[in-house]
N, C-alpha and C positions, 0 to 999 in steps of 0.2 A: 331341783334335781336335774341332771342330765338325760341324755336316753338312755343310762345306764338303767338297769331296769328290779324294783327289787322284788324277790318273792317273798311268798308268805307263808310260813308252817302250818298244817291244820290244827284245831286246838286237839289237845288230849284231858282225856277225865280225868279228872282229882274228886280233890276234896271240896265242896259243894259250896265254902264262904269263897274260898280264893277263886274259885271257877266262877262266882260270882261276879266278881270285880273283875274279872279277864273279858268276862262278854260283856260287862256297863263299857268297860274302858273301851272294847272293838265298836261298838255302836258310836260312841262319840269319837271315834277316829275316820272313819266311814262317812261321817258328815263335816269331817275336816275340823273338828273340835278337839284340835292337838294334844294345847295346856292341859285342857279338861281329860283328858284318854290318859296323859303322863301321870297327872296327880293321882288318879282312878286306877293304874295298873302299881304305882309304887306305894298306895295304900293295900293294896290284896297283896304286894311282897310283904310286907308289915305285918298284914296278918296269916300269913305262910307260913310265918317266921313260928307261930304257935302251934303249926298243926306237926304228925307224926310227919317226921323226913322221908319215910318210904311212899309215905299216901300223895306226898307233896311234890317229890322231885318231878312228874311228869309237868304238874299244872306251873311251879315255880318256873320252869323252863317255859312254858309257852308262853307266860305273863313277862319275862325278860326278854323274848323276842319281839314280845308287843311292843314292849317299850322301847326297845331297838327301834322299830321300823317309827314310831314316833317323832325318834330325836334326831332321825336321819333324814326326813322332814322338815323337822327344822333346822336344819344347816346344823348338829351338832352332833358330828360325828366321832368326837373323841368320845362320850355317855353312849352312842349309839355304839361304840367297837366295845365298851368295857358291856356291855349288856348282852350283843352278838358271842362274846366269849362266853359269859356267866350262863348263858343259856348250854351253850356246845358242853360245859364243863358238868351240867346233871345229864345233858340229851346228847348226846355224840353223834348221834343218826339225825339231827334234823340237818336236810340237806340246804333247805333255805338261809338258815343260819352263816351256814361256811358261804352261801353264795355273796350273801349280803357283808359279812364280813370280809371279802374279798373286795368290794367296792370300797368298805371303808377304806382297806389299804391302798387300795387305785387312786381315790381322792385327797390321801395323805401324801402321794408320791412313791409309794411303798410295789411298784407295780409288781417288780420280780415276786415277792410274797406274795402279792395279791392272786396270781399265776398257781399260786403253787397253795392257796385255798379254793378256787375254784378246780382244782387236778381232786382235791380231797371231795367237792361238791359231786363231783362227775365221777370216782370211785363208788362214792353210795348210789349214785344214780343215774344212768350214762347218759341217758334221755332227758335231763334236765336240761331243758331250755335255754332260761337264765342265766345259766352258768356259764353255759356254750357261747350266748353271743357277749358275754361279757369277756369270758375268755379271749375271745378275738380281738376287742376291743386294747387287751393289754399285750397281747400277743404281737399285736400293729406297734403298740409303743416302745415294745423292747424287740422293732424290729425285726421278730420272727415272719416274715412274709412270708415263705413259703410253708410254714402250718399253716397261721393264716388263712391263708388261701384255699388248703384241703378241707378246712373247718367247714369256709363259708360254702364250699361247693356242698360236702354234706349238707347244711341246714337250707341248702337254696333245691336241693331233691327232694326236700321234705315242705316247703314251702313254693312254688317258683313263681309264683307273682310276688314275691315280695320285694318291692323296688328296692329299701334299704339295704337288702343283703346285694344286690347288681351293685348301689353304689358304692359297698363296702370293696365286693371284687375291683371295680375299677379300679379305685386309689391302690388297694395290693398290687393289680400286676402294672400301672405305672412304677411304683417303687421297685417292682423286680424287671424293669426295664421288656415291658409286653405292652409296649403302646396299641397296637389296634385292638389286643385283647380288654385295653382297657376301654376305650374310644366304644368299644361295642358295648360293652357292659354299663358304661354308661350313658348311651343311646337306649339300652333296653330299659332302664332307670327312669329315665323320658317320658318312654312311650308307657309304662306303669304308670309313674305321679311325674305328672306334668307340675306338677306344684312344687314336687322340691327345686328350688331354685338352683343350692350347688351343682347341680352334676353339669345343667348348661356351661359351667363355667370350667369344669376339669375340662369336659371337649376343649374348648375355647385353649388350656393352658397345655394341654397336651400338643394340641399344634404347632401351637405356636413353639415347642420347646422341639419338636419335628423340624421343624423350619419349615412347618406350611404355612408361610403367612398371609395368603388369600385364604383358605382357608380357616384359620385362624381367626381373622378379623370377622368372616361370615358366621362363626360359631358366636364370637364375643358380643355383635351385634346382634344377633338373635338372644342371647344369653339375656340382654341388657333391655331387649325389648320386652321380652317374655317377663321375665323378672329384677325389673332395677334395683331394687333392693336385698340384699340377703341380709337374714337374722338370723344373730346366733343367740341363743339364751344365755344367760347365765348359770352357771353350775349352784347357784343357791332359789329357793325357792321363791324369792324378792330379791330382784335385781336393787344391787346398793345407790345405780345410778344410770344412766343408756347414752350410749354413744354412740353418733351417727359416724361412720366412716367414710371419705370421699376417695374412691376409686376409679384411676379410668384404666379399662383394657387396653391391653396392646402398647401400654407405655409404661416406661420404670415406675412404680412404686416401692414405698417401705414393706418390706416383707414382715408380714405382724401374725403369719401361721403363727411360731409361735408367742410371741405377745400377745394376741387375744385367745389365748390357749384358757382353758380352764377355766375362765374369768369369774369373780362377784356379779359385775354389771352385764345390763345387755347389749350385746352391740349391733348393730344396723347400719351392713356395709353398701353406699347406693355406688354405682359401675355410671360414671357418665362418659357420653359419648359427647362428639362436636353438636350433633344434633339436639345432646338430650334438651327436656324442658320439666325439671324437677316440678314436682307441686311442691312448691316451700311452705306451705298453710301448714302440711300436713304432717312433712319432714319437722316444721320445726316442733311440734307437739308434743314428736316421739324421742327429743335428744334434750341431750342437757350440758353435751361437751360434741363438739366439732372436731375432728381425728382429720386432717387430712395426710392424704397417703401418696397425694401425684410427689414423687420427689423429685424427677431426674427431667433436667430445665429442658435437656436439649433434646428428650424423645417428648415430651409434655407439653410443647410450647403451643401447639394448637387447643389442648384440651385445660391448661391450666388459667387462663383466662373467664374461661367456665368457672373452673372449682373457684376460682375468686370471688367470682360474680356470688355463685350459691352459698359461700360463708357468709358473706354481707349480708345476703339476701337474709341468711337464718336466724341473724340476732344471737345467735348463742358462743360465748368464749369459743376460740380456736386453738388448735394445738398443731404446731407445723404449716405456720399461714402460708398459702400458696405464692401471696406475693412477695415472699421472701424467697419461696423456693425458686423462683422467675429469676433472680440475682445470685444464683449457689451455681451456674456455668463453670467448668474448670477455668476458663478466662478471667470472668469477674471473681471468684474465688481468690486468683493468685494477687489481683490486685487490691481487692479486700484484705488482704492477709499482708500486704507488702509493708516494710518499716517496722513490723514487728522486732524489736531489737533481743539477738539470737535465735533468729527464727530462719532458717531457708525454707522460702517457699521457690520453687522453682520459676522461672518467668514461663509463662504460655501463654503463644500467640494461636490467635483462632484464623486460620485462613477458609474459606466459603467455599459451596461446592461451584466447582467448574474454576477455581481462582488459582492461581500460581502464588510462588511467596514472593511478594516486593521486595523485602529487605533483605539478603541472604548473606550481606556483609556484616550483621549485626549478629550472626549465629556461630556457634561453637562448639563445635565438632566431641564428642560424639552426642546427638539428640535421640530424642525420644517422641516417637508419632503413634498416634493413633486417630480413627474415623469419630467422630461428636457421637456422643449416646453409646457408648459402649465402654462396658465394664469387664473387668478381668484382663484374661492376658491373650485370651486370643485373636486377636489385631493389635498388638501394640509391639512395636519392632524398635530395638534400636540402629541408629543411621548412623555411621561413622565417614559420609562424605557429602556432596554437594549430590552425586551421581543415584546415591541409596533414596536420598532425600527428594530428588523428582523421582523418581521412578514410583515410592510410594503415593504420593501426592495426586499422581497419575493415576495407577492402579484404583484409587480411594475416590476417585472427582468426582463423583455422583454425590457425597456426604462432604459435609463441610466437617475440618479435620483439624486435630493441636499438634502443633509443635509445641515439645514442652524440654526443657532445660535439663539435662542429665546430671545426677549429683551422686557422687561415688561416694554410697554409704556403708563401705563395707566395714565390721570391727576389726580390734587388732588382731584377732583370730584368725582375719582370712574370712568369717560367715558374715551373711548377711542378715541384719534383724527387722523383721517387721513388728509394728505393733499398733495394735486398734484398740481403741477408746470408744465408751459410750459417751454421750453427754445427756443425761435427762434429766432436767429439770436445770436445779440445780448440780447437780451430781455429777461427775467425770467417774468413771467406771471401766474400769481392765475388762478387755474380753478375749483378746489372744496375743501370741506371739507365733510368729511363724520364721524358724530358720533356716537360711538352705543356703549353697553356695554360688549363687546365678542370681542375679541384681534382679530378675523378674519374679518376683515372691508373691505366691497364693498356698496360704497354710495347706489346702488338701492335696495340694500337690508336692510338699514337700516329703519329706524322710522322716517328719518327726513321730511318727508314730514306731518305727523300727529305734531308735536313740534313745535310751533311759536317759542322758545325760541332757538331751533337748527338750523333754517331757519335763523333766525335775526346772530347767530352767525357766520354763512357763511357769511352771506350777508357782514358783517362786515372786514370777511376775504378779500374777493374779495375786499370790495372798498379799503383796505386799510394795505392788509396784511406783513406791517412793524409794528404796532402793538401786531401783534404775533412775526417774525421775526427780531428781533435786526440784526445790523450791521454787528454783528461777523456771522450769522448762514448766509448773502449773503454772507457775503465774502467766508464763506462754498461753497455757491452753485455755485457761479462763479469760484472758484478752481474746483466741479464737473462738470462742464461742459465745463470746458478746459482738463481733463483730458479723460474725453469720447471722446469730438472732435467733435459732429458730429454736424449737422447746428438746426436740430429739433427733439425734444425727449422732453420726459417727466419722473417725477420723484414724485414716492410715497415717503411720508417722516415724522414725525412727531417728536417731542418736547417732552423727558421725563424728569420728575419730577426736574430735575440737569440742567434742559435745554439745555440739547447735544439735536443737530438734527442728531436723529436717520433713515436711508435709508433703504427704504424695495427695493425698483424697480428702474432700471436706465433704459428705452430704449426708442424704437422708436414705441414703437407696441401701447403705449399707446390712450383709444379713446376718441375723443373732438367729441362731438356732439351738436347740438342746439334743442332737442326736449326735454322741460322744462315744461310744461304748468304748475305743479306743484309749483315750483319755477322762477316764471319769473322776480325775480332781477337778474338771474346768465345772461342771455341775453345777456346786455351792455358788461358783460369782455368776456363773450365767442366771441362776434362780433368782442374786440380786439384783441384776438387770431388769429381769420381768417383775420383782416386786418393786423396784423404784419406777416401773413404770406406770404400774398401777395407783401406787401412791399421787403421781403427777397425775394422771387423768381424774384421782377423785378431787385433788386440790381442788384442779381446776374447774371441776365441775361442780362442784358447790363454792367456790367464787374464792377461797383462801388462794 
């Protein structure tokens, strides 16, 4: 189970054989005697089935909650929802019922409903608990923060050492962009349980996202000391398999909020530092697949040496080997990727910090610069002369910087297309399109959420993105992702006018998220992304 949390109806009197079987069945669920409780409460419905329907409906009702809260135990929440119903449909008033059936719909994906059974929990009874901090929990998913946030202050007046309700405020008013309001609340998170390890780590990523990065680094390294490892459970009551994660602060990693969302298995993410000194005895006992997460060569090069070390060290399969990520540089990338025949990869030269360009006879007006270790578009300019071209190189000397080759990818429409790929496993996987008129394309900055016509054309993309991509541009992409190597990464890339697929980005740093409400067809394939990722971590982790 999660810290989703269920309640439990009080029993009500019946009929004296089935009231029987309701209290054997609660005694052997009490001692964690599941099977034994399930068979015990679905033989007293059996004999329920015999007695007067008026004398019955109370005890039938409590004996279908029983068995509810059994099968929601054991990971089997579809008999757990059909029992949560069957109960509400004699008992209308049990409030625990609607609460708990609100989880099942949370765990299904179902959350707007789920919302809107817990509103029915908290109509019978406003004070219910469960209801409330569950509510929050879906209220957060469907991005109502500022309810949210009135909730938790409510249940944190009624509570106020409760660390988890501070760590819940924190991630709220980060998302509602209240960074010290956050910073503080999860400071006070701290100084309650020192134990939970996340909150160290919000401080640490809130700064850093501040641009304190002294700061920052002093929170990550406390984080890292105080607690190297964070564990998250698994949302089943037996994790199917456990995954150690290798993290280091303050350097690009794979963003896996959400891909280790929800998860079967357990995962266990360790934060190395230059300094760290893992106990590997101990790590390796508790994993059975190796995640590494440093993705990004040119902020990671001090710390990914480490996470190499500690793979080898652990004995156990790899996913995303460090020493491959060591060779995924926008540099090596383009040379990696070069002779692919139909492919433009751009040429990019890496010049060093404090260095001038030697060659500048060899360049072609107009380029493209940006500082090493930096993603997105805010440092990345393009130079239409000799004169644009020092001045940046200047401005940047402290970072060693790319020149990279400009490739006029625009359609014949006049628009610009971007488009990202997964690759996991096996698998090549659509995850967006992003159109705009201005050659420097990041989907959230575009227009596409105002365009039906741009939306439909995604949409398009995702169900069915071999009507963009002929046969010849995957056999591209599966030549590119045998040539990278690594298990999961992703790839910005687009189609000009000649039909070469043209490659902006190869790595691992790239982010999959599921928070859409704008465009909620991208959903369905984003959910196949996180289930093909899961299928690849279990491969791997039982040796297939």
């Amino acid at each position: 189970m999660t810290a989703t949390s269920i309640a439990f109806a009080p029993a009500a009197a019946g009929a004296p054989d089935a009231a029987d079987y309701l209290l054997r069945g609660r005694e052997h669920y009490r001692r964690g005697e599941l099977r034994d409780a399930i068979a015990i409460f679905q033989a007293g419905l059996a004999v329920a089935v015999m007695m007067s329907i008026g004398a019955a409906n109370d005890v039938v009702a409590d004996l279908h909650a029983a068995l509810a809260n059994a099968f929601m135990l054991c990971d089997d929440i579809a008999s757990a929802g059909e029992n949560y119903k069957a109960a509400l449909r004699l008992s209308p008033r049990l409030v625990a019922c609607w609460c708990n059936l609100g989880i099942v719909h949370q765990r299904s994906g179902m959350t707007r409903e789920a919302i809107a059974l817990y509103l029915e929990a908290l109509r019978l009874n406003p004070a219910h608990r469960p209801s409330r901090t569950n509510l929050v929990e879906a209220l957060v998913v469907t991005r109502q923060f500022e309810i949210a946030k009135s909730l938790l202050l409510e249940l944190l007046e009624e509570t106020p050492e409760d660390a988890v309700l501070y760590g819940q405020l924190g991630k709220v008013c980060f998302e509602l962009g209240e960074a010290s309001e956050a910073i503080a609340y999860f400071e006070q998170a701290i100084v309650l349980a020192p134990a939970q390890a996340e909150n160290f780590y919000w401080v640490g990523a809130i700064r850093q996202a501040q641009g304190e990065n002294e700061a920052a680094q002093t929170a990550y390294t406390r984080a890292a000391q105080a607690h190297p490892v964070l564990r998250k459970p698994a949302i089943t009551s037996q994790p199917s398999f456990r995954v150690l994660a290798l993290f280091a602060p303050f350097v690009g990693n794979t963003p896996v909020e959400f891909l280790f969302k929800d998860c079967t298995y357990e995962t266990s993410i360790l934060s190395l530092l230059p300094a760290s000194r893992p106990d590997i005895a101990m790590l390796a006992h508790q994993a059975d697949v190796v995640v590494n997460l440093v993705s990004d060569a040119d902020q990671g090069g001090q710390v990914l040496p480490l996470a190499v070390a500690v793979a080898n060290a652990l004995g156990k399969p790899v996913v995303n080997d460090p020493a491959k990520i060591l060779r995924t540089t926008r540099d090596a990338t383009a040379l990696a990727l070069a002779g692919i025949d139909g492919c433009r990869m751009p040429r990019t030269i890496r010049i060093g910090a404090g260095e001038g360009l030697a060659a500048r006879s060899e360049l072609v007006f107009p380029l493209l610069a940006r500082p090493a270790g930096t993603h997105g578009g805010d440092i990345f300019e393009k130079l239409d002369d000799d004169a644009a071209l020092i001045a940046f190189l200047t401005e940047h000397a402290d970072h060693d910087r790319y020149v990279i080759d400009y490739v006029d990818y625009r359609s014949i429409d006049g628009f610009f297309r971007k488009y990202r790929f997964l690759f996991v496993g096996e698998e090549i996987l659509p995850y967006h399109l992003a159109i705009g008129d201005e050659w420097k394309l990041h989907r959230d900055a575009t227009e596409m959420t105002r365009h039906a016509w741009m939306q439909e054309e995604e949409e398009r993309f995702l169900r069915d993105p071999g009507e963009v991509f002929g046969a010849s541009h995957y056999d591209m992409l599966r030549m590119i992702r045998d040539r990278i190597g690594l298990d999961y990464f992703g790839i910005d890339c687009a189609l000009d006018r000649d039909g070469h697929l043209v490659v902006f980005e190869v790595n691992a740093s790239m982010l999959v998220h599921d928070q859409n409400p704008d465009c909620p067809y991208k959903d369905p394939y984003i959910r196949r992304i996180k289930a093909a990722f899961d299928a690849m971590l279990e491969r791997v982790a039982r040796g297939n």
